[in-house]
N, C-alpha and C positions, 0 to 999 in steps of 0.2 A: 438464505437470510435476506433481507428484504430491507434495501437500501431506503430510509425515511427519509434524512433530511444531510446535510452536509457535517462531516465532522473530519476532525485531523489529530493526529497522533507525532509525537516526533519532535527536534529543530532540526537546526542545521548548524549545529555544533561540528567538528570532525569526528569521525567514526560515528556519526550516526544519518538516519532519513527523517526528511519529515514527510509524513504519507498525508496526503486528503483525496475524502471520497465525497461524491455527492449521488444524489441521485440520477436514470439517465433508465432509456426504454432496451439500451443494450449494455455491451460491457468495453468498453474500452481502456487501455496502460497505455499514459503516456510518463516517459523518464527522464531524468535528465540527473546525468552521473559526470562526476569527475574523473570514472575510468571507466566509460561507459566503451570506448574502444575495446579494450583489452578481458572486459567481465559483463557487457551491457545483456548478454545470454543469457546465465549465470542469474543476472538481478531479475531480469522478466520472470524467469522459470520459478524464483522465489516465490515471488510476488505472485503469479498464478494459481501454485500450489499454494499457499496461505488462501487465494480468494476459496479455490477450489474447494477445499479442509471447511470452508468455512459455509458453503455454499451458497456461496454468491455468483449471479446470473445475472447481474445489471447494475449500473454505476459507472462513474467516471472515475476512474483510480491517477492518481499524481504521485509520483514519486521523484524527490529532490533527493536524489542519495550524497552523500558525504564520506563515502565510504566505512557503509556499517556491514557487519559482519552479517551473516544469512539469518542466525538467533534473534539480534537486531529489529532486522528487515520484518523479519517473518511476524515478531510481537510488533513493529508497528503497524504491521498492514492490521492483524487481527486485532488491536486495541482501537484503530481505526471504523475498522465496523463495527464493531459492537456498539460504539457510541453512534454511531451512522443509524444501526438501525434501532436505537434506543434500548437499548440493554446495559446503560452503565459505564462503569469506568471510568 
């Protein structure tokens, strides 16, 4: 899927992320968690798989996690793209 323009999914309520992608010539995860010691693995591998499922190949991916569950994580990375690459949502 084919990263358009910038868009964002999520707050930063607790238990949840707020994800933003924008566009970018490769793919980069940068995160920033409140138990990123103890689960920062765990949140990458989410967020990978969700870009992966989704097939994404380029972008700057942000995630402010607050600790949301993987359900969570996984629908805001994906609600994030789709409005990313204009499909809605």
């Amino acid at each position: 899927m084919l990263i358009k323009k910038m868009a964002l999914a999520g707050t930063l309520e607790s238990s949840d992320a707020l994800v933003t992608i924008q566009p970018a010539d490769s793919l980069e995860i940068h995160l920033e968690s409140s138990v990123i010691e103890s689960f920062g693995g765990e949140i990458r591998a989410c967020v990978e798989s969700a870009l992966r499922r989704m097939g994404v190949d380029n972008g700057i991916v942000y995630v402010q996690d607050r600790g949301a569950l993987d359900c969570v994580l996984s629908a805001r990375v994906e609600t994030a793209v789709l409005r990313a690459a204009g499909e809605g949502v």
